[in-house]
N, C-alpha and C positions, 0 to 999 in steps of 0.2 A: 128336209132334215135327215142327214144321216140315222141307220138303226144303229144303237146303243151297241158294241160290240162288250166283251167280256166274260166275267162269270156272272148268273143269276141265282146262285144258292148261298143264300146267305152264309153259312156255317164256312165257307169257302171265301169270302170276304173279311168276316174273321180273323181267320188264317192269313191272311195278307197281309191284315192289319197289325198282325201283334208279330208277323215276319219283316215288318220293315221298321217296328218299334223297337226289338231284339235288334236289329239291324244295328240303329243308332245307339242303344244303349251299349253293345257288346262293340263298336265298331268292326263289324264285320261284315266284310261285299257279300259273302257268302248268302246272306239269310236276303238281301236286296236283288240279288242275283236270280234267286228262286224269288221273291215277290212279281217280282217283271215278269218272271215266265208263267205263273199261276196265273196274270190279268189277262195272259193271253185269253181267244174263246177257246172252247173247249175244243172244236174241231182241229185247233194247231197247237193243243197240247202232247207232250212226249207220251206215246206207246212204247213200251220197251219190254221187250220178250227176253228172257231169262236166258236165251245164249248170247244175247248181246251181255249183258252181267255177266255171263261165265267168259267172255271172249277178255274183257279188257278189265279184269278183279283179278287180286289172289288172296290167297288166304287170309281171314279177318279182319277186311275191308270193311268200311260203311260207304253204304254208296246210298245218294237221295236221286229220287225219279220225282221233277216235277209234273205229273200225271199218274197214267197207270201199269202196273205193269202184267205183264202177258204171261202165260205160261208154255207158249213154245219155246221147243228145246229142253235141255239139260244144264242143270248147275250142280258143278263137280267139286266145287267146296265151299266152307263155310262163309256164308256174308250177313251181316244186317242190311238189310232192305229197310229206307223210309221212302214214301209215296204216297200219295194223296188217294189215292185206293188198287185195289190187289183183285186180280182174277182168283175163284177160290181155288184152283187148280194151279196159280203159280202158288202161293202161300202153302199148300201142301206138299209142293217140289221144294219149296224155299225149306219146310218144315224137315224133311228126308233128308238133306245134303248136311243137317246142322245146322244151318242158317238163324235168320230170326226174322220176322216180316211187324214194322214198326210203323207209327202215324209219323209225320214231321212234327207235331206238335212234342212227341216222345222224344224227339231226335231234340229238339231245341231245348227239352230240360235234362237232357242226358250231356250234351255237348253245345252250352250257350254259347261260347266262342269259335263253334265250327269248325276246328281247325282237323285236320286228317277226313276230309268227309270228298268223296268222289261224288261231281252230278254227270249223269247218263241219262241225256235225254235224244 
């Protein structure tokens, strides 16, 4: 029998859950888009380093990281970062350029309809 691949934190199923219920409520791929990518496991979830955001952003962007984000590099202008968790050294670079460093759960009561939301993963 196959091992059970996925996520095992619960808090993190959750999150799926209520991202693929927003889904169908809001009809939006956006929030089903990132549920598919959270069930990934964890080892082929997105790392993303703060010059990869600075490379392909411009100014007050929202961009969502299905995973974590990194703090290599430089971010030379202001974004909202949502991600399912933050190195505390990106969050402090996010925090210096102007930025804002946000949960998804933030991002889905801020913007239920997802619409203008960039994912970099």
């Amino acid at each position: 029998m196959p091992k059970p691949t996925g996520p095992t934190n619960p808090e993190d199923w959750k999150l799926i859950i209520e991202l693929e219920k927003k889904s169908k409520k809001e009809k939006s791929s956006l929030w089903k888009r990132v549920s598919d990518e959270l069930r990934k496991p964890r080892r082929n979830r997105a790392s993303v380093n703060l010059s990869k955001i600075n490379r392909y952003t411009v100014n007050d962007d929202t961009i969502l990281v299905p995973g974590k984000v990194l703090s290599s590099g430089e971010l030379k202008h202001k974004v909202c970062i949502a991600a399912l968790s933050f190195s505390e050294e990106a969050v402090n670079k996010t925090k210096k350029s102007g930025g804002e460093c946000i949960t998804i759960p933030e991002l889905m009561k801020r913007n239920p309809s997802g619409s203008k939301i960039k994912i970099i993963k």
